[in-house]
C-alpha positions as CSV (number, residue, x, y, z in Angstrom):
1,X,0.0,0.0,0.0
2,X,1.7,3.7,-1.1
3,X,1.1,6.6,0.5
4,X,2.1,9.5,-0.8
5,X,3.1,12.2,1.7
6,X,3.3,16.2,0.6
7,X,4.9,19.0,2.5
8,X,2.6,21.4,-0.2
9,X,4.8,24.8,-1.2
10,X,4.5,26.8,-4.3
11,X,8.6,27.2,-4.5
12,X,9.8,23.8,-3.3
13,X,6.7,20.8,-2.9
14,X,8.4,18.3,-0.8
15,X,7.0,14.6,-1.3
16,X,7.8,11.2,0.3
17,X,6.3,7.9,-0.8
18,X,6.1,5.5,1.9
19,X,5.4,1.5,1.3
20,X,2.9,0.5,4.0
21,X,2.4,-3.2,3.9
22,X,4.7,-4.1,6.9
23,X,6.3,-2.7,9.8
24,X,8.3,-0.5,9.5
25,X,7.4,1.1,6.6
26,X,9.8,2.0,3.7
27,X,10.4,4.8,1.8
28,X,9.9,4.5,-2.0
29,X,10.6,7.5,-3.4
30,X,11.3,11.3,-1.9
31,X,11.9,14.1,-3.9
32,X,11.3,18.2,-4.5
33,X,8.8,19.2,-7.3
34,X,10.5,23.3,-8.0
35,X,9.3,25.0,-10.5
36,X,12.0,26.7,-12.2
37,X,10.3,29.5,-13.1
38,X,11.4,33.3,-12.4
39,X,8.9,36.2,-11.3
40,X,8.7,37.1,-15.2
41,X,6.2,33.8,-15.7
42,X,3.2,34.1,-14.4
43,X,2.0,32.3,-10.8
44,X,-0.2,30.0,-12.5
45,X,2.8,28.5,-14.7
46,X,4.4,27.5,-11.4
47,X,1.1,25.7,-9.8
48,X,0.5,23.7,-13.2
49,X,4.3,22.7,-13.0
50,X,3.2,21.4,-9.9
51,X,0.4,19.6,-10.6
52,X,2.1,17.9,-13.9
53,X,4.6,16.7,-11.8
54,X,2.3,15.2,-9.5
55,X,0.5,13.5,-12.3
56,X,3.9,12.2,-13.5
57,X,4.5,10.5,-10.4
58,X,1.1,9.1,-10.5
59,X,1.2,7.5,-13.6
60,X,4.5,5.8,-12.5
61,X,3.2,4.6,-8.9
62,X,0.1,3.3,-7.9
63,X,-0.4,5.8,-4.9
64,X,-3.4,4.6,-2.8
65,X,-3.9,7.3,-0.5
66,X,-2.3,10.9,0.2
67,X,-1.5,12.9,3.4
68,X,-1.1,16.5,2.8
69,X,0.2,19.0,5.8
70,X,-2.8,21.4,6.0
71,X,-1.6,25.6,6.5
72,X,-0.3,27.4,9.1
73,X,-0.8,30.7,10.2
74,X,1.6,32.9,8.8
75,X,1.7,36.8,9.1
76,X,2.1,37.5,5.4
77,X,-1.2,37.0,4.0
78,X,0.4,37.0,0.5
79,X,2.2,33.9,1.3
80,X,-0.7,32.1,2.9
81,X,-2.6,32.3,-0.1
82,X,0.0,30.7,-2.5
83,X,0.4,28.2,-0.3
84,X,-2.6,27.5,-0.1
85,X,-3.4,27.6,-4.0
86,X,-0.5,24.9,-3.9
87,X,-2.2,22.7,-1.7
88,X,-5.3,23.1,-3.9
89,X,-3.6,22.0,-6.8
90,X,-2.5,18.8,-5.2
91,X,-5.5,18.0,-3.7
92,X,-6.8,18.2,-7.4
93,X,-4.5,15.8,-8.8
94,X,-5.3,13.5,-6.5
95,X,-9.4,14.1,-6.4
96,X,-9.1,13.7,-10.2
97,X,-7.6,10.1,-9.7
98,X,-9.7,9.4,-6.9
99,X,-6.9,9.2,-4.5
100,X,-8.2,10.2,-1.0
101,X,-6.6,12.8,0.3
102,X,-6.1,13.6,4.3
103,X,-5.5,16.4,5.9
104,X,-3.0,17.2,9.0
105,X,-1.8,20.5,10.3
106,X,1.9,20.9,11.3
107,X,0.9,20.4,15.7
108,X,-0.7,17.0,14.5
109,X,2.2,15.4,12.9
110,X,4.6,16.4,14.8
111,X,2.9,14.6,17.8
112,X,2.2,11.9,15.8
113,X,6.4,11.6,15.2
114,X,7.7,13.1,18.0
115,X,5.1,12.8,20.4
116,X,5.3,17.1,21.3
117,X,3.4,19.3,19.2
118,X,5.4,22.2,19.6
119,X,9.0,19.8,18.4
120,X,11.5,21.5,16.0
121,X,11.8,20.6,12.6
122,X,15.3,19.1,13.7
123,X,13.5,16.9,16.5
124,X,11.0,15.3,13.5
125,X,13.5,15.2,10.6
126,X,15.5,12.8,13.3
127,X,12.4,10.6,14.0
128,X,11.9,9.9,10.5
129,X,15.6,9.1,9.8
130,X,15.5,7.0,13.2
131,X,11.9,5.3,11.9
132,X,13.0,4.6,8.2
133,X,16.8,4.2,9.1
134,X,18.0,6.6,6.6
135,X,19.9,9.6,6.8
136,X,18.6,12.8,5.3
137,X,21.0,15.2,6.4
138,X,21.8,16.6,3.2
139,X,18.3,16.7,1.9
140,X,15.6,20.1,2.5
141,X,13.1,20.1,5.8
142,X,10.7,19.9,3.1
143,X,11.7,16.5,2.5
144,X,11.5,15.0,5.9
145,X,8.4,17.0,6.6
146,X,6.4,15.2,3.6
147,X,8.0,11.7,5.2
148,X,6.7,12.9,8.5
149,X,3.2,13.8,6.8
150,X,2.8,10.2,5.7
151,X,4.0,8.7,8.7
152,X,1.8,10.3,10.7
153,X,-1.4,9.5,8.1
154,X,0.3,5.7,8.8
155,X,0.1,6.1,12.5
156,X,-3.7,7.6,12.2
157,X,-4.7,4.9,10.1
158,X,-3.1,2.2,12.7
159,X,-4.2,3.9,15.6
160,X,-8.3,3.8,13.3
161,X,-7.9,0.0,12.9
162,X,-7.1,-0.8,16.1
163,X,-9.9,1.0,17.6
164,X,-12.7,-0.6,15.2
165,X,-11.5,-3.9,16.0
166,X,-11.2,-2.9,20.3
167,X,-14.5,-3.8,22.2
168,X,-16.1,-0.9,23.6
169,X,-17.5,-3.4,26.5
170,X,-17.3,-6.3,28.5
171,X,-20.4,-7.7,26.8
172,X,-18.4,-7.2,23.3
173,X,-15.1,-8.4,24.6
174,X,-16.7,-12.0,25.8
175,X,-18.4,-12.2,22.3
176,X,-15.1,-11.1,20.5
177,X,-13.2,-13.7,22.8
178,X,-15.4,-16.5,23.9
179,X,-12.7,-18.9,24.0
180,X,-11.2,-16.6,26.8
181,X,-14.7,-17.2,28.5
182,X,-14.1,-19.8,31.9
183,X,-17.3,-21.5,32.4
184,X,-18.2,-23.1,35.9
């Protein structure tokens, strides 16, 4: 099972492709999307680089499901809204695939990696190198960030399954377990 994880940006687009079918997971694939474009091409050239990109990687890997970090709050208002338009277009690419697409702001994931919401990009980018085992010192935050989004869309989706399959009472725990059940 691939999930795709995105650390969305409209100059660098960090992505990370994790292999979920065991534990631990493996990474597949990370990379930047940049468009090279200069201020003299228009905004929109830059968000459809994106989003051809995105739809190159999808043809080449069958992504199953996509974990995108939602926005921040940011004091530049210009800023927020490219980023934003950015995460728009790959939440397109994937809606037009029909590749779910889950949401996590930045205080979700990093508990989910580093179990403190307020951790440094330093403290998660060295959880996801100890988790996967890989070193990725010489590769952007962007990177690890997108690894971290998917890990923590992997740790959701345990943390889901486990809870369906938990009994809620004593009455579905004998039923779940009646081999557990001493009679007298």
């Amino acid at each position: 099972m691939l999930i795709l994880g995105i650390d969305p940006g409209s100059v660098k687009c960090g992505f990370g492709i994790v292999d979920f079918e065991g534990f631990p997971p493996k990474i597949i694939k990370v990379g930047l999307i940049r468009p090279k474009f200069k201020d003299k091409f228009h905004f929109l050239d830059k968000l459809k680089f994106i989003y051809d990109e995105l739809n190159s990687l999808l043809d080449y890997f069958d992504i199953v499901e996509t974990a995108v970090e939602s926005q921040f709050y940011s004091k530049n208002p210009q800023s927020l809204m490219k980023l934003t338009q950015a995460k728009t277009v790959v939440e397109l690419a994937m809606l037009n695939r029909n590749i779910p697409v889950f949401e996590y702001s930045p205080r979700e994931i990093k508990l989910a990696i580093t179990g403190r919401g307020g951790a440094t990009k330093k403290s998660v980018q060295y959880m996801v190198e100890s988790i996967f085992d890989v070193n990725l010192k010489n590769k952007t935050t962007d990177i690890s960030d997108a690894l971290a989004v998917a890990l923590c869309h992997i740790s959701r989706k345990v943390n889901l399954n486990t809870k369906r399959n938990s009994p809620r009472n004593w009455r579905e725990f004998v039923q779940m377990n009646p081999e557990r059940v001493i009679s007298q």
